[in-house]
mmCIF entry with sequence, helices, sheets and N, C-alpha, C, O atoms, coordinates in Angstrom:
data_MODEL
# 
_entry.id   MODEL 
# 
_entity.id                         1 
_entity.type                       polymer 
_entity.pdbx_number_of_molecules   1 
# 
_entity_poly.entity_id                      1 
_entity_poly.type                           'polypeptide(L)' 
_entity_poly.nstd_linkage                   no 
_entity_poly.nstd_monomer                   no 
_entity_poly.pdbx_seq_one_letter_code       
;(UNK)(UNK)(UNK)(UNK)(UNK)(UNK)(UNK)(UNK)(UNK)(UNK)(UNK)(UNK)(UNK)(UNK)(UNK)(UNK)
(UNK)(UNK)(UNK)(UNK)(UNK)(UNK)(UNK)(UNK)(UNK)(UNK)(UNK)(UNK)(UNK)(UNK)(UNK)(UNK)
(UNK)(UNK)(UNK)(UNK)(UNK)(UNK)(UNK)(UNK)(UNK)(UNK)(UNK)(UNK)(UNK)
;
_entity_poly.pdbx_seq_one_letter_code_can   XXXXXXXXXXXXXXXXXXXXXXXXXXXXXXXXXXXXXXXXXXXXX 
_entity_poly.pdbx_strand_id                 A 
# 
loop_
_entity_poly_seq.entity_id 
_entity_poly_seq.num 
_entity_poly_seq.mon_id 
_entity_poly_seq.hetero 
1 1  UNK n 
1 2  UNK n 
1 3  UNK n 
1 4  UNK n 
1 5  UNK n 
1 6  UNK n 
1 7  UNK n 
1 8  UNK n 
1 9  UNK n 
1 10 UNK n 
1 11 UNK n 
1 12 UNK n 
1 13 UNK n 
1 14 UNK n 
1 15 UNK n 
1 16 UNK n 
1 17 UNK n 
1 18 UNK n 
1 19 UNK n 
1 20 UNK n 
1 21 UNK n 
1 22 UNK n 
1 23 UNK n 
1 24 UNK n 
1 25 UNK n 
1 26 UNK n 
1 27 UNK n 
1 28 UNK n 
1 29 UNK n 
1 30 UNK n 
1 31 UNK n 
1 32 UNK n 
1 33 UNK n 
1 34 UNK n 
1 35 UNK n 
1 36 UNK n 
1 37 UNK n 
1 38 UNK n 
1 39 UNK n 
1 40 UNK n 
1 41 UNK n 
1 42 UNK n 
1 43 UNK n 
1 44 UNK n 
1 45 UNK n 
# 
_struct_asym.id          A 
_struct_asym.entity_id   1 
# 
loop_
_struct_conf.conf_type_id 
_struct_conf.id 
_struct_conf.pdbx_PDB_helix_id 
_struct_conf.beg_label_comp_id 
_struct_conf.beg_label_asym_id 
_struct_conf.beg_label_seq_id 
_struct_conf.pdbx_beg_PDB_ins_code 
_struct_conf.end_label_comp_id 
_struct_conf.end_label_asym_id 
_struct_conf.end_label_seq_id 
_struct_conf.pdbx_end_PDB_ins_code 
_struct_conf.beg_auth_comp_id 
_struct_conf.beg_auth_asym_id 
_struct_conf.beg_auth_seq_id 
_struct_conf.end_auth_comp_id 
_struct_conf.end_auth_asym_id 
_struct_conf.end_auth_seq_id 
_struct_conf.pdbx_PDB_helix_class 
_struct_conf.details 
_struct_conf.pdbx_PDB_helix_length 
HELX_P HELX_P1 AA1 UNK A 11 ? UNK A 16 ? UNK A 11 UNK A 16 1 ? 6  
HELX_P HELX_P2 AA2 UNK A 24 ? UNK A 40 ? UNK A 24 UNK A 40 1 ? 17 
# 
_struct_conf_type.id          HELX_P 
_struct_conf_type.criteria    ? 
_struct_conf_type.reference   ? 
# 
loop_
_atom_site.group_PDB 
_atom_site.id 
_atom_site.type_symbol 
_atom_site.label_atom_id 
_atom_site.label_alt_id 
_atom_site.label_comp_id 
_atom_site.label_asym_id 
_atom_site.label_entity_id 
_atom_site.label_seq_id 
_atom_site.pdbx_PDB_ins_code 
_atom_site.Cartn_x 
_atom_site.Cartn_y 
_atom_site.Cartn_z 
_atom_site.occupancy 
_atom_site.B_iso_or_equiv 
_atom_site.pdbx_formal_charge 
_atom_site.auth_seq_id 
_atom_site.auth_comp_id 
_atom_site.auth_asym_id 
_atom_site.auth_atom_id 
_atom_site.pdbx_PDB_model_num 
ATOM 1   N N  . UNK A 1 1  ? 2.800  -27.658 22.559 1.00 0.00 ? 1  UNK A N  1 
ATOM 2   C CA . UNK A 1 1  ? 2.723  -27.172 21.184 1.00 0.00 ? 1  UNK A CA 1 
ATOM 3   C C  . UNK A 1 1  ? 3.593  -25.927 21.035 1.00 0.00 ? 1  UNK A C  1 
ATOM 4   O O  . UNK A 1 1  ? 3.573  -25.074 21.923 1.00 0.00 ? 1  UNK A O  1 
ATOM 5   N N  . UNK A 1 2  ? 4.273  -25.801 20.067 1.00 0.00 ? 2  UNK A N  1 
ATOM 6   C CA . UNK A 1 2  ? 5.299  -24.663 19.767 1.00 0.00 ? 2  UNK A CA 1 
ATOM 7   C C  . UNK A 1 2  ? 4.372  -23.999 18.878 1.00 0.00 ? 2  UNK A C  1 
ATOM 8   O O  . UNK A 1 2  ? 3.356  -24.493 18.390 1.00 0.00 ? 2  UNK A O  1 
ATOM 9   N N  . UNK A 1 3  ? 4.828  -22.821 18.714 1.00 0.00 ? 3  UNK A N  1 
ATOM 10  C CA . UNK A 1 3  ? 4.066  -21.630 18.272 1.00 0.00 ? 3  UNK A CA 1 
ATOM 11  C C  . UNK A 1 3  ? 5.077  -21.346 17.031 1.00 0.00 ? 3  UNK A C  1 
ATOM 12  O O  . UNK A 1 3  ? 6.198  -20.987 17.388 1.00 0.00 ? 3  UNK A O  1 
ATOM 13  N N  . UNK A 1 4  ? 4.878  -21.441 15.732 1.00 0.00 ? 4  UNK A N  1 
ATOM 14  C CA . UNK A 1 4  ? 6.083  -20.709 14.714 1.00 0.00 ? 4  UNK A CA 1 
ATOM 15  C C  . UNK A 1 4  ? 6.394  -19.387 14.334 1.00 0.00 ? 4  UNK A C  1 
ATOM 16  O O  . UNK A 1 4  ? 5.690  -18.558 13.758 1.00 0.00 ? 4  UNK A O  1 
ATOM 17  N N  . UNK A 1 5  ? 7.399  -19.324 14.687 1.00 0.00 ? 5  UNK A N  1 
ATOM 18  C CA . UNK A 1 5  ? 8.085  -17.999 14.143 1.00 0.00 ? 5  UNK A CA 1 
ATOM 19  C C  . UNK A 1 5  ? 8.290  -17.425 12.816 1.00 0.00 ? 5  UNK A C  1 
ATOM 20  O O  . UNK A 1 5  ? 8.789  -17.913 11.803 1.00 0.00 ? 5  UNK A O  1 
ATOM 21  N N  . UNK A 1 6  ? 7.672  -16.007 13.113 1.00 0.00 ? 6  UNK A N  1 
ATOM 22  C CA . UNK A 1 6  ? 7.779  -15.840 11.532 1.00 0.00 ? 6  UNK A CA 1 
ATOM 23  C C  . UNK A 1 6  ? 8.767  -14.112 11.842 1.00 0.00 ? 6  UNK A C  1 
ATOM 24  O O  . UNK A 1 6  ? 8.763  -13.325 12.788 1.00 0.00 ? 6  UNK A O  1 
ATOM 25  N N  . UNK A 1 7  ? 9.375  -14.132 10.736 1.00 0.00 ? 7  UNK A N  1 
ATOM 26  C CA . UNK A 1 7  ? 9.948  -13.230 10.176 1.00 0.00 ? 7  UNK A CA 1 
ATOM 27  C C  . UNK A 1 7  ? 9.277  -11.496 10.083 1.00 0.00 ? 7  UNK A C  1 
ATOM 28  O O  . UNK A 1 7  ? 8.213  -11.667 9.488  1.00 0.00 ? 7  UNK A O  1 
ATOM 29  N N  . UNK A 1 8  ? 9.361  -10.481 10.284 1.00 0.00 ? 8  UNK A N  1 
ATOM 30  C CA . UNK A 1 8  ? 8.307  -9.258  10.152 1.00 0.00 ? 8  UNK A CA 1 
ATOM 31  C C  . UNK A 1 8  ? 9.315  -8.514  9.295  1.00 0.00 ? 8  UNK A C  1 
ATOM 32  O O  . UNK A 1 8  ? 10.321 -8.069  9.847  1.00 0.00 ? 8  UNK A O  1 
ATOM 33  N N  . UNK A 1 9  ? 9.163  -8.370  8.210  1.00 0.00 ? 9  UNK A N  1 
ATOM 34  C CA . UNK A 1 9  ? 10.143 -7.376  7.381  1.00 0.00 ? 9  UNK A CA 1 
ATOM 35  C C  . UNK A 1 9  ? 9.523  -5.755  7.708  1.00 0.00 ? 9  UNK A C  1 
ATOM 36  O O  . UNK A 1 9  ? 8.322  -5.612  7.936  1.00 0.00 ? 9  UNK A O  1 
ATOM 37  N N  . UNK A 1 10 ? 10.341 -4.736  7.704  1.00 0.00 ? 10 UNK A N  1 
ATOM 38  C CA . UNK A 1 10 ? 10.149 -3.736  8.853  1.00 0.00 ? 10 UNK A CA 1 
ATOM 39  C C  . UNK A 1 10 ? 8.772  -2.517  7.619  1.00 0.00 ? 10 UNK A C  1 
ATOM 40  O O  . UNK A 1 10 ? 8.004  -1.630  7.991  1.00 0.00 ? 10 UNK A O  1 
ATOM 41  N N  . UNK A 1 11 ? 9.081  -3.180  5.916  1.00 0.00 ? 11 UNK A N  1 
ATOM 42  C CA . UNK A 1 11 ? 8.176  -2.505  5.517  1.00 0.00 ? 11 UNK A CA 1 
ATOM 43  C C  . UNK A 1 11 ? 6.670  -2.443  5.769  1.00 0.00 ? 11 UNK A C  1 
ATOM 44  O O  . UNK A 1 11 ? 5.792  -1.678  5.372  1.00 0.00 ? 11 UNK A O  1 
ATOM 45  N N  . UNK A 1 12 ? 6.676  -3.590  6.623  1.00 0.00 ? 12 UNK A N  1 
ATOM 46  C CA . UNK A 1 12 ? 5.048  -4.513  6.923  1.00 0.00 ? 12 UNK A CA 1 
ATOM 47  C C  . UNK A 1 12 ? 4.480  -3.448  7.585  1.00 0.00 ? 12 UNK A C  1 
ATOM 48  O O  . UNK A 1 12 ? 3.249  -3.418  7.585  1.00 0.00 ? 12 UNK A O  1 
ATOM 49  N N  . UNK A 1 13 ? 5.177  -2.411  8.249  1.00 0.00 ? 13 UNK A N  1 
ATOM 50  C CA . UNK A 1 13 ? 4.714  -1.955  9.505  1.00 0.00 ? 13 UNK A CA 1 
ATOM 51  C C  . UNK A 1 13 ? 3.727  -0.227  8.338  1.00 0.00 ? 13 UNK A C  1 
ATOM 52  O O  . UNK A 1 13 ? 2.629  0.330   8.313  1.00 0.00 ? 13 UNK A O  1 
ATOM 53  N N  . UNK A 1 14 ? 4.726  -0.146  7.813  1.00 0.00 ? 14 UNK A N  1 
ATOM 54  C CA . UNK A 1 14 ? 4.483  1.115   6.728  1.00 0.00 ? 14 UNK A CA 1 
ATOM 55  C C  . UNK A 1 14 ? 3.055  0.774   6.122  1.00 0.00 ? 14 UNK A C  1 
ATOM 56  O O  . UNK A 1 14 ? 2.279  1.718   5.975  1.00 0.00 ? 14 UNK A O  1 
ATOM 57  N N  . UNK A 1 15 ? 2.765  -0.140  5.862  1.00 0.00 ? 15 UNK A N  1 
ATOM 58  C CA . UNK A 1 15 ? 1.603  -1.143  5.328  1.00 0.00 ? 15 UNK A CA 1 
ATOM 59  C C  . UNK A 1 15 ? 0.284  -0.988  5.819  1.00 0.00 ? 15 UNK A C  1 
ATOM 60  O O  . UNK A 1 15 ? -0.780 -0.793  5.232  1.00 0.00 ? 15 UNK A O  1 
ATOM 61  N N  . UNK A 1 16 ? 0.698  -1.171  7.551  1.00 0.00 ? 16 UNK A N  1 
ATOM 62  C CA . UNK A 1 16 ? -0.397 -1.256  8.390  1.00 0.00 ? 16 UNK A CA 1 
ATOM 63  C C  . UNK A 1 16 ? -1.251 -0.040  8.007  1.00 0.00 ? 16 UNK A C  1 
ATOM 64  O O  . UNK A 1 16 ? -2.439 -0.159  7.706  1.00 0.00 ? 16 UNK A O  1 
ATOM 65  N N  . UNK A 1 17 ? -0.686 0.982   8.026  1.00 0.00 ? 17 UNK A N  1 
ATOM 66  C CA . UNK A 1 17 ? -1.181 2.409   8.018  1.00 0.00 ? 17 UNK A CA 1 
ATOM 67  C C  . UNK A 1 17 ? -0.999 2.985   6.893  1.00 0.00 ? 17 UNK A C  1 
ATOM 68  O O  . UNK A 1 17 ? -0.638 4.158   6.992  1.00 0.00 ? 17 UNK A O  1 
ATOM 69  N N  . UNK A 1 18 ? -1.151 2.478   5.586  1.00 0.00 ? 18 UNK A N  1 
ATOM 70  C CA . UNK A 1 18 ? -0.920 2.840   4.702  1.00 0.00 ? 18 UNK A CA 1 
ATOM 71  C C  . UNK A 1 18 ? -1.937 3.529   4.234  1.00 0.00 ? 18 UNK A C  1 
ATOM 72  O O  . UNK A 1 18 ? -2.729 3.522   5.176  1.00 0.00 ? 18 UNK A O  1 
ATOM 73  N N  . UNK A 1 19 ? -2.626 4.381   2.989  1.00 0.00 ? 19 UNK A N  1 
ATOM 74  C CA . UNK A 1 19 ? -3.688 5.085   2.478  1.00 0.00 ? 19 UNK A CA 1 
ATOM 75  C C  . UNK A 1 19 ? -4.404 3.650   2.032  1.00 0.00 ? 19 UNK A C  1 
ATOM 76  O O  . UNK A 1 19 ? -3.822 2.569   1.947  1.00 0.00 ? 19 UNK A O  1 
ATOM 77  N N  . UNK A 1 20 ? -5.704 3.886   1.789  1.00 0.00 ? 20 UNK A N  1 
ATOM 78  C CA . UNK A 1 20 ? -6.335 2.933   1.098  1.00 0.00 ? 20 UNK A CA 1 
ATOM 79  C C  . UNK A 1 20 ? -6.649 2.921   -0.243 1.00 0.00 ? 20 UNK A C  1 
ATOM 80  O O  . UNK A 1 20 ? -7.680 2.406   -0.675 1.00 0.00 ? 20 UNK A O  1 
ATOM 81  N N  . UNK A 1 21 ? -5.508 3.658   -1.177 1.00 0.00 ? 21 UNK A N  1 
ATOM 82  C CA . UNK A 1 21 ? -5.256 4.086   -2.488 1.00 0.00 ? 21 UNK A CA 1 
ATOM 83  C C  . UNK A 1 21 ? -5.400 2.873   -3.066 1.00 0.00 ? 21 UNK A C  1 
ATOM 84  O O  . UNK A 1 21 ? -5.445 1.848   -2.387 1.00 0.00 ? 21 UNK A O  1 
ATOM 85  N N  . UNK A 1 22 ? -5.499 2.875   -4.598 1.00 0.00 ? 22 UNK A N  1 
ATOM 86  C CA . UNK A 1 22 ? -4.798 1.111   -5.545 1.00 0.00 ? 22 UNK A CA 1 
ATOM 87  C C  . UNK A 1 22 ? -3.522 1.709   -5.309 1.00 0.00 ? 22 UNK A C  1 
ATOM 88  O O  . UNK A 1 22 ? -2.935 2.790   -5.352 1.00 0.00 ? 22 UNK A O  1 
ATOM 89  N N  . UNK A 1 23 ? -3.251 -0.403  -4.840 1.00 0.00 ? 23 UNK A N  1 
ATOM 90  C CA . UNK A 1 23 ? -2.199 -0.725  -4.677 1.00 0.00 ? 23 UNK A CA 1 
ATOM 91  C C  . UNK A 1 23 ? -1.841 -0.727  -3.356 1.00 0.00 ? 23 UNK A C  1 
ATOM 92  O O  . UNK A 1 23 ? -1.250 -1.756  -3.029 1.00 0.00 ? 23 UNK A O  1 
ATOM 93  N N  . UNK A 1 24 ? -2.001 0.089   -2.477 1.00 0.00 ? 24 UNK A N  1 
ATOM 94  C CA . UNK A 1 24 ? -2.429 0.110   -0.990 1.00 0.00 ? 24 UNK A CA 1 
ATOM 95  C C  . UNK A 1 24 ? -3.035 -0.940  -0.566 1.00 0.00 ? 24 UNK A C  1 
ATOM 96  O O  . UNK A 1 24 ? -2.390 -1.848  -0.041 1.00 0.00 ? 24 UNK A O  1 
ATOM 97  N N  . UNK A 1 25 ? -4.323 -1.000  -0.714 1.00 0.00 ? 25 UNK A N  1 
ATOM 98  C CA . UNK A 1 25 ? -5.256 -1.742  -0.633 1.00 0.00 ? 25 UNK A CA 1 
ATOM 99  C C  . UNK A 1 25 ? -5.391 -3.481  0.052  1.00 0.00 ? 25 UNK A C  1 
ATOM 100 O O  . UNK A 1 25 ? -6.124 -4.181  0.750  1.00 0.00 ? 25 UNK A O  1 
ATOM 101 N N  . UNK A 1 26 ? -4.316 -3.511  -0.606 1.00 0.00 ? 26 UNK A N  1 
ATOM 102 C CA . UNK A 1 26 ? -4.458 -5.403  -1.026 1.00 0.00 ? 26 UNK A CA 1 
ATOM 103 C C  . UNK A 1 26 ? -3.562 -5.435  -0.277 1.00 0.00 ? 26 UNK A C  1 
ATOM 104 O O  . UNK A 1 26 ? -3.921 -6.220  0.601  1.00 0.00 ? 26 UNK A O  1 
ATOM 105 N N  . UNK A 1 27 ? -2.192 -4.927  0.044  1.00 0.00 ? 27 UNK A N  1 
ATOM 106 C CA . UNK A 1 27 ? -1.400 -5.027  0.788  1.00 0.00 ? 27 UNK A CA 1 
ATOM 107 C C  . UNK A 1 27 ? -1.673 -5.089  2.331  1.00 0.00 ? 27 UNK A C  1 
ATOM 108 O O  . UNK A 1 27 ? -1.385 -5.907  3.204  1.00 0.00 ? 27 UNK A O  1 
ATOM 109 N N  . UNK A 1 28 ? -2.593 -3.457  2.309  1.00 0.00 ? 28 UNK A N  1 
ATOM 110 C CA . UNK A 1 28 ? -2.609 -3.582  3.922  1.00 0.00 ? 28 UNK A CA 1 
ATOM 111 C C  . UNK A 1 28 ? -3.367 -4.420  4.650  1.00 0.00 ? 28 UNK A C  1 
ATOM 112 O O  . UNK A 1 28 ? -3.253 -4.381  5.875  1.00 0.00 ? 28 UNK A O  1 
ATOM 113 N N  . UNK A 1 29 ? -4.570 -5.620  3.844  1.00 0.00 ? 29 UNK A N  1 
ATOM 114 C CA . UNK A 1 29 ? -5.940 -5.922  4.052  1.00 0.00 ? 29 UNK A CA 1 
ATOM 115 C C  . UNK A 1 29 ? -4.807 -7.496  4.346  1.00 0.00 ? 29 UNK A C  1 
ATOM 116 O O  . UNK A 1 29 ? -5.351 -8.343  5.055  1.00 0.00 ? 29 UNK A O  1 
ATOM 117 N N  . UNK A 1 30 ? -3.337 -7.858  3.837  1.00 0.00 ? 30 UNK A N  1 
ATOM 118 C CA . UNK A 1 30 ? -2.222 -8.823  3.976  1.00 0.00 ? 30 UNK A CA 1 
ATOM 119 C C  . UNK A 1 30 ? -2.224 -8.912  5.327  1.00 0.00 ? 30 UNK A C  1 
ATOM 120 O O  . UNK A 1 30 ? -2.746 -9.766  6.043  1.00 0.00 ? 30 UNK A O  1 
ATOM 121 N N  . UNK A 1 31 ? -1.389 -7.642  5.701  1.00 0.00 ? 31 UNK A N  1 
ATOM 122 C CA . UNK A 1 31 ? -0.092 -7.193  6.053  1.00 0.00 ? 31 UNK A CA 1 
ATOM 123 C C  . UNK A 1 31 ? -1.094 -7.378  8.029  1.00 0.00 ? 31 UNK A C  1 
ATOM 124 O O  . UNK A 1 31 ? -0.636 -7.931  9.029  1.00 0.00 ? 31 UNK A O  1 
ATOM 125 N N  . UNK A 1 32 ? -2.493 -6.657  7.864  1.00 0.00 ? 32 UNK A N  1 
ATOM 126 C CA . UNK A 1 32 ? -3.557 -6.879  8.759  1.00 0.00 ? 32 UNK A CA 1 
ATOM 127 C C  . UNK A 1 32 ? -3.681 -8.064  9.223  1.00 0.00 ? 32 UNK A C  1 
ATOM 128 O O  . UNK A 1 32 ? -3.541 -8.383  10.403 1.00 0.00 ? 32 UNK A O  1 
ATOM 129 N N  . UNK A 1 33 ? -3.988 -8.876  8.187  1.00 0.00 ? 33 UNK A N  1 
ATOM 130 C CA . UNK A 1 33 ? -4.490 -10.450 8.337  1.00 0.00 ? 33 UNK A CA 1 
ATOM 131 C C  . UNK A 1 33 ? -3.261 -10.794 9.266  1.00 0.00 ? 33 UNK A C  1 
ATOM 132 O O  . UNK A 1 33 ? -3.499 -11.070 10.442 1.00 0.00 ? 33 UNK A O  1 
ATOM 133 N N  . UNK A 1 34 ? -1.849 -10.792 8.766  1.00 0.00 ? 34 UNK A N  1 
ATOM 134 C CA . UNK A 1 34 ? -0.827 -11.125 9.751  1.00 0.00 ? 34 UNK A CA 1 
ATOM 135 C C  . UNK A 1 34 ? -0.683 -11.041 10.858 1.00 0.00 ? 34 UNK A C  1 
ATOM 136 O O  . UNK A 1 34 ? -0.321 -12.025 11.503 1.00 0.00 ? 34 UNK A O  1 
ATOM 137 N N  . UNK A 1 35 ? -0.880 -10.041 11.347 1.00 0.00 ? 35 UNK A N  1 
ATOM 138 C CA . UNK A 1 35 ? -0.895 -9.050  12.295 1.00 0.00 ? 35 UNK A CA 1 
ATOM 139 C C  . UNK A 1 35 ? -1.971 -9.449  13.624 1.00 0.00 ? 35 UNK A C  1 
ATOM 140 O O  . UNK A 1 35 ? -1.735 -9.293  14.822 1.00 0.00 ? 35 UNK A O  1 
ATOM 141 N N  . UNK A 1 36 ? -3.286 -10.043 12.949 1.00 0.00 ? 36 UNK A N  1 
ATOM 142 C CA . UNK A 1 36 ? -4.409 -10.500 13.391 1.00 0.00 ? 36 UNK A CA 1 
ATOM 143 C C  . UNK A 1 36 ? -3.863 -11.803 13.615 1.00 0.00 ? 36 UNK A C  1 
ATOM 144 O O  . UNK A 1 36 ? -4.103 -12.178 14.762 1.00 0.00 ? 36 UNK A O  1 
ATOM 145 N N  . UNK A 1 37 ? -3.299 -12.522 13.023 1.00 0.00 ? 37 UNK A N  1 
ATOM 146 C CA . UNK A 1 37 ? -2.994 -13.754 13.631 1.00 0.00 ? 37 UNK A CA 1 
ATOM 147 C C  . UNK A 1 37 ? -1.886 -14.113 14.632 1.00 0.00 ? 37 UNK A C  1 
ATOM 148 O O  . UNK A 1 37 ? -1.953 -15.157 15.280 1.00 0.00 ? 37 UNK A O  1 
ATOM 149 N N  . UNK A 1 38 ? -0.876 -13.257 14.757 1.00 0.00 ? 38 UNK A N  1 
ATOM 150 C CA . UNK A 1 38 ? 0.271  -12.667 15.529 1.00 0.00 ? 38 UNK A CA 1 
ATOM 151 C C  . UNK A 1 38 ? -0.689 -12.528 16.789 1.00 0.00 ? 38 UNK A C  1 
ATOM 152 O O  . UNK A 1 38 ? -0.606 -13.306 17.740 1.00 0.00 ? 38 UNK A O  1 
ATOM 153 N N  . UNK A 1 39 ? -1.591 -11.501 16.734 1.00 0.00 ? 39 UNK A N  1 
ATOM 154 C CA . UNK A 1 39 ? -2.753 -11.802 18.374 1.00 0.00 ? 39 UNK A CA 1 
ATOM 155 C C  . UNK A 1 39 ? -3.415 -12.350 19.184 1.00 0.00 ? 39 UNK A C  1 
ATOM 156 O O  . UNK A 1 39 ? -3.774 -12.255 20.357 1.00 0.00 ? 39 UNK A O  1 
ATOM 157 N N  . UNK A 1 40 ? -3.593 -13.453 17.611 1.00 0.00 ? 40 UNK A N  1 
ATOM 158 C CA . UNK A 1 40 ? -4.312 -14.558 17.959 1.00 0.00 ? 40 UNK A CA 1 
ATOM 159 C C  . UNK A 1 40 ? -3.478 -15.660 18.849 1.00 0.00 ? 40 UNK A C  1 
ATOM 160 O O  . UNK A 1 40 ? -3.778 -16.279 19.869 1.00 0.00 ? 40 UNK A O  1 
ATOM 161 N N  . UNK A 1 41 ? -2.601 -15.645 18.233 1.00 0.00 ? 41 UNK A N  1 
ATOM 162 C CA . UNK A 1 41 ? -1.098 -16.981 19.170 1.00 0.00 ? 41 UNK A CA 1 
ATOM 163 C C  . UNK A 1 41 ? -0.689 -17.828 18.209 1.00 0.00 ? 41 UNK A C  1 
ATOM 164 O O  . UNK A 1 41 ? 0.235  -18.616 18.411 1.00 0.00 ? 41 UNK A O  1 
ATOM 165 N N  . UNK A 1 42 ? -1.543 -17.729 16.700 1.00 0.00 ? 42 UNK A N  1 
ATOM 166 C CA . UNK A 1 42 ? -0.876 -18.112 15.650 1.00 0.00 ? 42 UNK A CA 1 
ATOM 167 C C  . UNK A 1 42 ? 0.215  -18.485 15.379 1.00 0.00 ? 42 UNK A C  1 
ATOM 168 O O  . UNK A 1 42 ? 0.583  -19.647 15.209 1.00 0.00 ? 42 UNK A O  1 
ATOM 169 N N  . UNK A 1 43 ? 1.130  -17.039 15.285 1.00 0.00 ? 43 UNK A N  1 
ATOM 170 C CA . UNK A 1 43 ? 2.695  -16.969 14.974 1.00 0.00 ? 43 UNK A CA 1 
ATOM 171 C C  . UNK A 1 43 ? 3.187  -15.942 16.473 1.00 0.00 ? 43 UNK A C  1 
ATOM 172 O O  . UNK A 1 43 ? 2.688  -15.045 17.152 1.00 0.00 ? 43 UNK A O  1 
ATOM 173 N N  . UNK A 1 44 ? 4.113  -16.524 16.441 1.00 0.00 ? 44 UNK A N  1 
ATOM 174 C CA . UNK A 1 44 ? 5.515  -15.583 17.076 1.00 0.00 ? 44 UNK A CA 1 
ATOM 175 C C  . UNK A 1 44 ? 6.080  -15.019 16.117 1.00 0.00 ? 44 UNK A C  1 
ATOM 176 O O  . UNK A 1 44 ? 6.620  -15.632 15.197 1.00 0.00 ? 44 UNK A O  1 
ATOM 177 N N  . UNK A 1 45 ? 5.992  -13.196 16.271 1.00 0.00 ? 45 UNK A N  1 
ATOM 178 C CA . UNK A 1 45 ? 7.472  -12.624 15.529 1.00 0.00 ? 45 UNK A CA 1 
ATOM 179 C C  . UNK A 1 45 ? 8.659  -12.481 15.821 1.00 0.00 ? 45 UNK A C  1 
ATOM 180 O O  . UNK A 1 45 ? 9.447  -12.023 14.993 1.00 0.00 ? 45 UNK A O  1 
# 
């Protein structure tokens, strides 16, 4: 089984650690989920 590659645009990272302001919010709770599945063996970046 191949694992798919995904793309990490470098703002994603700004995201992770972003404030939990509006507008913040929704992004980083994304940007996480990704990130979480990237650990999992989901995706390759």
């Amino acid at each position: 089984m191949t694992i798919p590659k995904i793309y990490l645009e470098t703002t994603m990272f700004n995201f992770y650690h972003a404030p939990d302001g509006p507008g913040y919010r929704v992004l980083k709770g994304q940007v996480r989920q990704v990130f979480d599945l990237i650990k999992a063996g989901q995706f390759e970046p």
